[in-house]
N, C-alpha and C positions, 0 to 999 in steps of 0.2 A: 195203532196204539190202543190199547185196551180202556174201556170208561174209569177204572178203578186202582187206583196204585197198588200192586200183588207182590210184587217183586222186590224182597227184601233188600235195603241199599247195600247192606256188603256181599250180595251175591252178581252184584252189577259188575260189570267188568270196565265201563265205560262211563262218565259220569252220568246221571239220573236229567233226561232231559227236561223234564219239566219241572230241573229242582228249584230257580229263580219263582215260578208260581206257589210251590207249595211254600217257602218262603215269604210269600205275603201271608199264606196259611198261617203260619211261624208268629211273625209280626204282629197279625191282628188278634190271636190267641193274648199274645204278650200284651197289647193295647189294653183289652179289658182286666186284666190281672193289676194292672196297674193304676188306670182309669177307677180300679173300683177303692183304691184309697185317696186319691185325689179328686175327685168330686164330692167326696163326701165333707170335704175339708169347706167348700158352698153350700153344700145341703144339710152343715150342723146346725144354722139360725133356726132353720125351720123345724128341724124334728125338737130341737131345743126347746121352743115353745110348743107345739104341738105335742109334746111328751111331756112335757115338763120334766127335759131330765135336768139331774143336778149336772154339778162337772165333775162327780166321782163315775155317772151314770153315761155322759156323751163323753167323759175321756176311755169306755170301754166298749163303747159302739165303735170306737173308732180302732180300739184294740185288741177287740176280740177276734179283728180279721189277722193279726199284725203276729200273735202270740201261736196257733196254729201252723199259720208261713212259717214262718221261723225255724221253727224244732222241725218242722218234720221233711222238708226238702231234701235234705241228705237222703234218708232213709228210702224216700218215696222215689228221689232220684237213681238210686240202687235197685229198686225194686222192678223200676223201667228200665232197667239195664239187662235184667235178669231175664224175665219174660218179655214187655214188648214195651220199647216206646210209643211207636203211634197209636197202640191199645193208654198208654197209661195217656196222652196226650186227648184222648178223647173222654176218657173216662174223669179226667178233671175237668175238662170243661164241662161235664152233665152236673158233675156233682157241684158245681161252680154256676151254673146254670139251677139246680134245685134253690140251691140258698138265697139264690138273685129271686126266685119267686118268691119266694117265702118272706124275704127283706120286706120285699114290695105291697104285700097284702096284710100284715100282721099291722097292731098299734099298737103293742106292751111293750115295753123295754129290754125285761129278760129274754124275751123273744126277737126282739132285735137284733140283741147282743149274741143269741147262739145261732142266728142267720148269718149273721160276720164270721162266724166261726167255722161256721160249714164254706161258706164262700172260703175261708184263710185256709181249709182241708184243701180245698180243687185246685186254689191257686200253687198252694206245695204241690201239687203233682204236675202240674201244668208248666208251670217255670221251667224246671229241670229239665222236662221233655223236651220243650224248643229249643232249648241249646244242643242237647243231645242229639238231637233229629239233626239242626242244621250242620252241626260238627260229619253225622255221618251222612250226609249228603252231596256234600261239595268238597269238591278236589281243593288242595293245601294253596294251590294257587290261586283259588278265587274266595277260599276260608274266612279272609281277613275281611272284603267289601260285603261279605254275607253278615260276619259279625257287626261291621260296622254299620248296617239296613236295623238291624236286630237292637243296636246299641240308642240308635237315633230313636227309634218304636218307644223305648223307654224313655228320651226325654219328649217326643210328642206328647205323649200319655200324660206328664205332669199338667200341660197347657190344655189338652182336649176331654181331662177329666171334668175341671169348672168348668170348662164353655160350653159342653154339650150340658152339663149338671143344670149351670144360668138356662140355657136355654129352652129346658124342660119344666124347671122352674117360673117360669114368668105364668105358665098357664095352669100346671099342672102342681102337686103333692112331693113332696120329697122322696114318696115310694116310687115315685118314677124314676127316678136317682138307680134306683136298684133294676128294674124292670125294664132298662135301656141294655143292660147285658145281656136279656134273653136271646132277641134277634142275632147278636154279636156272634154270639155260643154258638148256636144254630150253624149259622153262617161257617165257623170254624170247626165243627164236628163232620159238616157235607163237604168242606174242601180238606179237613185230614182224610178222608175214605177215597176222596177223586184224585187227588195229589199229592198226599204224605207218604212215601213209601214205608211200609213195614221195617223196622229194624230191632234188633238185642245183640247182645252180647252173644260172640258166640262160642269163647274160649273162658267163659266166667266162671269159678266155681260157689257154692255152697255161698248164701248172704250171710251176713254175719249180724243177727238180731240181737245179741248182748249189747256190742257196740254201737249197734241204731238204736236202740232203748235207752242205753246210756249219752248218744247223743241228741235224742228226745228230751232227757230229763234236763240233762248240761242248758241246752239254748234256752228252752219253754224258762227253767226257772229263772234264769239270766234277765230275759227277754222282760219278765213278769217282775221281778225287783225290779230293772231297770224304769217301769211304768209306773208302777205301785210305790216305789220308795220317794221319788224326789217329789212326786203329785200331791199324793197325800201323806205323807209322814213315813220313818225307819220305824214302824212297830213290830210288831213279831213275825208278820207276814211276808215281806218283805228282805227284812234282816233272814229269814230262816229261808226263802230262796234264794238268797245270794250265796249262803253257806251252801246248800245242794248243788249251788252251780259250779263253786270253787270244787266240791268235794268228787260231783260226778266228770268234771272236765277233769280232773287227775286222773279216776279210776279208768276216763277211755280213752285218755291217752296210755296208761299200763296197760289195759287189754287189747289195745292196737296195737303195741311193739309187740304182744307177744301173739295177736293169731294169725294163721300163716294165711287169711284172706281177709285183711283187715275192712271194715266199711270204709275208712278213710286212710289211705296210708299218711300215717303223722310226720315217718323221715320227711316228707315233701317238702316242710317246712326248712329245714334245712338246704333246701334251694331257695335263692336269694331270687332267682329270678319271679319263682312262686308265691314266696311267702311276702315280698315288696308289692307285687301285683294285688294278692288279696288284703294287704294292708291299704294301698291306693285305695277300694274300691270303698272300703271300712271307711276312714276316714274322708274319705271325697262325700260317700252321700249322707256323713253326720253333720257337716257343713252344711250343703245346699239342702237335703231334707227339711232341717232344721229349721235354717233363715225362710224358706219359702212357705213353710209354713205358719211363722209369725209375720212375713211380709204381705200375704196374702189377709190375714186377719186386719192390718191395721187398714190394708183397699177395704175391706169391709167394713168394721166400727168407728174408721176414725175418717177417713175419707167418704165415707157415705155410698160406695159402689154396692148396687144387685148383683146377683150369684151372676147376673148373663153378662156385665158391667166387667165385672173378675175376673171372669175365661177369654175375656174380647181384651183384658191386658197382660193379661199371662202368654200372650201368643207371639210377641219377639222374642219370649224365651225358648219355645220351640223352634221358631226360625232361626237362634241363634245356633240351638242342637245342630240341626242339619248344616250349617256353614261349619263347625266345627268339626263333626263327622267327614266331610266333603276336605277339609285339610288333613285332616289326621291320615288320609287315604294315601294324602301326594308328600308330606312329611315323614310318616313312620318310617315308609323304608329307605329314605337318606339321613334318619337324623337316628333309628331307634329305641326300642319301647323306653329306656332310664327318662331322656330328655324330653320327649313329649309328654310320659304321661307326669311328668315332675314340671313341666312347663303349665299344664293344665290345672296342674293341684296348684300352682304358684297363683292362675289367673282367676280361679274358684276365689281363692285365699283375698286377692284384691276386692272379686265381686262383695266379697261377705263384710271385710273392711269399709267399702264405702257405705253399708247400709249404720255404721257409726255417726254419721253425717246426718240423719231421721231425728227432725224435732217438730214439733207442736203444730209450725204453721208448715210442714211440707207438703210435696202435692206429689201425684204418681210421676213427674219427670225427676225425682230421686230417685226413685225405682228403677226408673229405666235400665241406666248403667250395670247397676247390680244384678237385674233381671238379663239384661242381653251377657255380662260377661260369665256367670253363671250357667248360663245355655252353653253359650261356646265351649265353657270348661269342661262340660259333661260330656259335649259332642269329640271333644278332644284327647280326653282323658280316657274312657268309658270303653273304648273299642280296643286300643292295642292292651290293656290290661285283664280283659276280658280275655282275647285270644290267646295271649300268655298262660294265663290260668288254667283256659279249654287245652290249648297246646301241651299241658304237665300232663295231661292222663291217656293211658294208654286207650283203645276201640273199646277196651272189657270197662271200663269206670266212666266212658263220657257222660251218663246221670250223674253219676257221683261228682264229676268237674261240673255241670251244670251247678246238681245241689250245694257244691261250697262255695261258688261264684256268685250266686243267688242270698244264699247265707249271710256272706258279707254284705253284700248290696242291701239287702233287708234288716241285720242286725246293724249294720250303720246307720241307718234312715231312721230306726227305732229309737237309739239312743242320741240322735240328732233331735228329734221330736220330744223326747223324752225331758232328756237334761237339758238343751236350751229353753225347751218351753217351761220348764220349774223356774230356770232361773229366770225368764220373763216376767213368769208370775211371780215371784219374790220382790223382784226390782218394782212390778208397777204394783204391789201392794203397799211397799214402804212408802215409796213415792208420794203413794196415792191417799195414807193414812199420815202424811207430812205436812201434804196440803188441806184436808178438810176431814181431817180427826174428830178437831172439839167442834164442829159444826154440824153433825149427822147425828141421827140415834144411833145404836149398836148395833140394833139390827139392819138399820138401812145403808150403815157404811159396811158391814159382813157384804152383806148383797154386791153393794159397790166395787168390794174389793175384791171379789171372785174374781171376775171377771171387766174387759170395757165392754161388753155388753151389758153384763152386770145392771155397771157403772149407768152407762147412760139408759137403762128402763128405770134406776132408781130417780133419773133426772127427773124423766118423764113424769113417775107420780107427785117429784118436788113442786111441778110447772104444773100439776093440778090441784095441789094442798095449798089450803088458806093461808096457811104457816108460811110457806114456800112462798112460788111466786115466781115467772118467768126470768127476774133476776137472778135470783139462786140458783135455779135450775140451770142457766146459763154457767155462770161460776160453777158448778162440778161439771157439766157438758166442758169447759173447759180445764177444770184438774183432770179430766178423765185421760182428756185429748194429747198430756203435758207428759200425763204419768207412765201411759203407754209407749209413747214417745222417747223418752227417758227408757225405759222400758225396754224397748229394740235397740237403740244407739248401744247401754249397757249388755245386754244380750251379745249383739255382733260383735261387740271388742274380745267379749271372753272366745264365743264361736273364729275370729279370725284365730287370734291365738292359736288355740286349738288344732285349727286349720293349717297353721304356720310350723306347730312342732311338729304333725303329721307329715307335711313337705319333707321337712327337712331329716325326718326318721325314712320317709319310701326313701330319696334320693341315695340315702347312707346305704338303704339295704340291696335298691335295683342294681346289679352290677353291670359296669359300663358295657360296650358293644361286644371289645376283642374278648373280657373276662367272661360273657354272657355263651360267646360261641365256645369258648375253652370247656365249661363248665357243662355242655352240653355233651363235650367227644368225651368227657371223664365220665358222667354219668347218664348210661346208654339207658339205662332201666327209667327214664322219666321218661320226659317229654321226646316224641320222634323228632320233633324238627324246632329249632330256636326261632323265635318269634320273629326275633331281626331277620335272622334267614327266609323265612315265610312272607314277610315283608315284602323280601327283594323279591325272592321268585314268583311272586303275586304280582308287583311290579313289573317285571317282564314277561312275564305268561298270561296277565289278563291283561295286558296294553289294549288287543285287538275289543277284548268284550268292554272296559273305561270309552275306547272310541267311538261304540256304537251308542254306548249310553249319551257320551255327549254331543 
C-alpha cells in the first residue's frame, strides 16, 4: 500500500481500505472548526480585560469567525466539488491554521476581529470538505456509523473547546486559546495527504458564480442583522441587511429555478424528507447553541468557575453526545429518521425547559440535567438528519450537501447565540435596573448593566469606595446574582418555546417511513437511496464491522 492516498475515491472499485483512519483525519479537522468557537466563549474574560473590549467589540471577536462560515460554505463547498476536495480540505486548514497564528500573536482588537475572520474563511472550506470526503469514501452501508463518528466530533468540540481553552488558561494568555490550533492543523494536513484519498466531481458542469454571490450576499447579510440588530439596536445597518437578505434570497432562488446547473437546486426543498431534516438541524442548534452558551456564562460570573473549572463541567455533555450517537445507531433503522430525530428535538426541548428552574441560590447540579439531556439530544438527533440531507445530493453536489448542512447548523447556532442572548441581555438589564436603579450613579449602573461581569467589577470598585462599603457591594453582588438568574429562567422559557414550535413544524414536515420510501421511487432525480432504507441496509451489512467494534 502506497505511503500517500493517490487514488481518487470514485475510481476505487472496492471500498477505500483505510477509510475508517482518514475518518479520524475527517473528525479532528471538524474538532478544531468548532473548538475554535467554543473555547473562546472561556477565553472572552480574559481578552475582555486584557483588551479592554466593549461588548459591541467581544460580541465581534466572537462574530467575525461566525459571519464568513456562514455565507460562504455553499459556495466553497461547490468549488471542492469542482476541482478537488482533499485539495480544498487541506487548503482550509492552512488558511485556518494562518489565522490561528495571527489570533495568537496580535494585541489590537481590529486585528483580532480579522484573524476570526480569516479563521471563519478556512473553516468554510473545511466543513463542507469533511462531509464531502466522508460521503465519497464509505460504502451506503457503513455511511450512516461514519456520519454518526462525524456527528458525535461536533458535540465533543462543544465540551473540549473550554477544557482545553481552561487548561491552557490557568498558566498561559488567552492567545494560546488560538495557538492550540496550530499543532491540530498540522496534524490534519499530514494525515489528508497519507490517508484522505483524492476526490471531485466527475460528471459536474460549469459552477454557477451568480448564484454563489448571491448566496454570499443572502446569508453574510442575514447572518450580520441577525448579530447586529437585537445586540445593539435596528439602526440603519442592520435594518438595510435584513432587506439585502430578504431581497438577494428571492433573487437566488429565481436564478436557481432558472439555471440549468444551479449552485443549490431550490426544488429540493420541496422534498419533505430534505427540507424537515435541514429544518431539524436549524432549529435544534438555535436551542442548544443558545442555552449553552448563556449556561456556560452563568458557571462563570455567577457560580464563580475558572475557564478550566468550565470545560471539566461541560464534559457529561459530551458523554452524553456519544450515548446518544451510540443509540441513534441501534434505533434509526427500526424506528426511522421522522421519529428519532422528532424524539431528540422533543428531548433538546425538555433539556432547555428545565434550565427555567435557574435562580439566584442554584448551583451546577441544575445544570446537570439540562447539560446531559442536551448532549443526548444532539447525539441523537444530529446523525440520521445529517445523513438524510448528505443522502438528497447526488456524487456531483456532495460539497454542496455538505455546504447546506453546515449552513443550517451554523446559521441556527448564530441565531441561537444571537436572539437569546439579546433577550438575556434585555431581561437582566430590566431586572437589574428594578433592583438597584436609584442606588448607583449613571454611569456605574450603565457599567453594571452591560453585562454580570459588568455588574460585579462595578461591585468590586463599590467594596473599595468610602461611599460604598462591603455592604453594598454585597447587595449588587447579589442583584447581579438575582437579575441574571431571572435572566436565563426568562431566556429558556422563550428558547423552549421556540424549541417546542420547531418540533412540532419538523414532525409536520418529516414524512412518515412508508410515505418517505414512496416518495423516493417518485422522485428518482434526488437522493439514491432513502435514509430509512440506508438505515436498514447499514444495519445488516455492517452487523460484522458494529461486532468487531464492540
Amino acid at each position: 500500500m502506497p505511503l500517500f492516498a493517490n487514488t481518487p475515491a470514485e475510481k476505487m472499485t472496492t471500498p477505500y481500505p483505510r477509510r475508517w483512519w482518514a475518518l479520524l483525519v475527517l473528525c479532528l479537522s471538524l474538532l478544531i472548526v468548532v473548538m475554535a468557537n467554543t473555547s473562546l466563549i472561556v477565553a472572552a474574560p480574559d481578552m475582555t480585560w486584557d483588551l479592554g473590549l466593549s461588548s459591541s467589540d467581544l460580541q465581534w471577536v466572537i462574530d467575525g469567525y461566525t459571519v464568513p462560515y456562514a455565507a460562504l460554505m455553499l459556495v466553497l463547498g461547490s468549488i471542492g466539488d469542482k476541482y478537488s476536495r482533499r485539495g480544498a480540505l487541506i487548503l482550509g486548514l492552512l488558511i485556518f491554521t494562518g489565522g490561528s497564528v495571527m489570533g495568537g500573536l496580535v494585541d489590537e482588537t481590529n486585528l483580532v476581529i480579522t484573524a476570526r475572520a480569516i479563521m471563519g474563511v478556512g473553516a468554510a472550506v473545511v466543513m463542507p470538505a469533511t462531509l464531502s470526503l466522508l460521503v465519497a469514501m464509505f460504502p451506503k452501508a457503513e455511511r450512516a456509523k461514519a456520519i454518526t463518528a462525524w456527528s458525535a466530533t461536533s458535540g465533543l468540540a462543544i465540551a473540549a473547546g473550554p477544557l482545553a481553552a481552561g487548561w491552557l488558561l490557568q498558566d498561559h494568555a488567552w492567545g494560546s486559546t488560538f495557538l492550540m490550533n496550530v499543532p491540530i492543523a498540522v496534524l490534519g494536513v499530514v494525515g489528508a495527504l497519507l490517508l484522505v484519498p483524492p476526490s471531485k466531481a466527475e460528471k459536474m458542469g460549469g459552477i454557477d458564480f451568480v448564484g454563489g454571490l448571491l448566496s454570499i450576499v443572502s446569508v453574510g447579510s442575514l447572518v450580520y442583522a441577525t448579530i447586529e440588530g437585537p445586540h445593539f439596536g435596528w439602526g440603519t445597518g442592520p435594518i438595510a441587511a435584513a432587506v439585502v437578505a430578504g431581497v438577494g434570497l428571492l433573487a437566488f432562488v429565481a436564478w436557481e429555478l432558472r439555471h440549468p446547473h444551479p449552485m443549490l437546486n431550490v426544488r429540493k426543498f420541496k422534498e419533505r424528507l430534505f427540507s424537515g431534516s435541514m429544518l431539524a438541524v436549524l432549529f435544534f442548534f438555535f436551542g442548544t447553541f443558545g442555552s449553552i452558551y448563556y449556561a456556560t456564562q452563568f458557571l462563570q460570573f455567577i457560580l464563580g468557575y475558572n475557564a478550566l473549572d468550565t470545560g471539566v463541567r461541560l464534559l457529561p455533555l459530551a458523554g452524553a453526545v456519544f450515548v446518544g450517537a451510540a443509540v441513534t445507531g441501534r434505533l434509526a433503522p427500526k424506528l426511522g429518521v421522522k421519529l428519532v430525530v422528532g424524539t431528540g428535538m422533543a428531548i433538546g426541548t425538555v433539556g432547555v425547559l428545565l434550565l427555567t428552574r435557574i435562580e439566584s441560590g442554584s448551583t451546577y447540579t441544575d445544570f446537570l440535567a439540562p447539560l446531559l439531556l442536551l448532549g443526548f439530544a444532539i447525539g441523537l438527533s444530529l446523525s440520521p438528519a445529517t445523513d438524510t440531507i448528505m443522502g438528497s445530493f447526488p456524487e456531483s453536489e456532495l460539497g454542496v450537501g455538505g455546504g447546506a448542512n453546515d449552513t443550517a447548523l451554523e446559521l441556527g447556532g448564530s441565531l441561537g447565540i444571537a436572539i437569546l442572548g439579546s433577550l438575556l441581555g434585555t431581561a437582566y438589564r430590566d431586572k437589574l435596573t428594578d433592583l438597584v436603579g436609584g442606588h448607583l450613579p449613571a454611569a456605574a449602573l450603565d457599567t453594571a448593566k452591560d453585562s454580570a461581569g459588568g455588574g460585579l467589577a462595578v461591585a468590586e470598585q463599590v467594596a473599595k469606595n468610602p461611599q460604598g462599603g462591603p455592604q453594598q457591594a454585597q447587595a449588587l453582588v447579589d442583584a447581579v446574582h438575582e437579575s441574571f438568574a431571572h435572566a436565563v429562567a426568562h431566556t429558556s422559557l422563550i428558547g423552549a418555546i421556540i424549541m417546542a414550535a420547531g418540533t412540532l413544524v419538523v414532525v409536520a414536515v418529516l414524512p412518515a417511513r412508508k410515505a418517505a420510501g414512496k416518495h423516493r421511487q417518485e422522485a428518482p432525480a434526488a437522493a439514491e437511496v432513502d435514509p430509512d432504507e440506508a438505515y436498514e441496509e447499514e444495519a445488516h451489512e455492517g452487523q460484522e464491522w458494529a461486532d468487531a467494534v464492540r
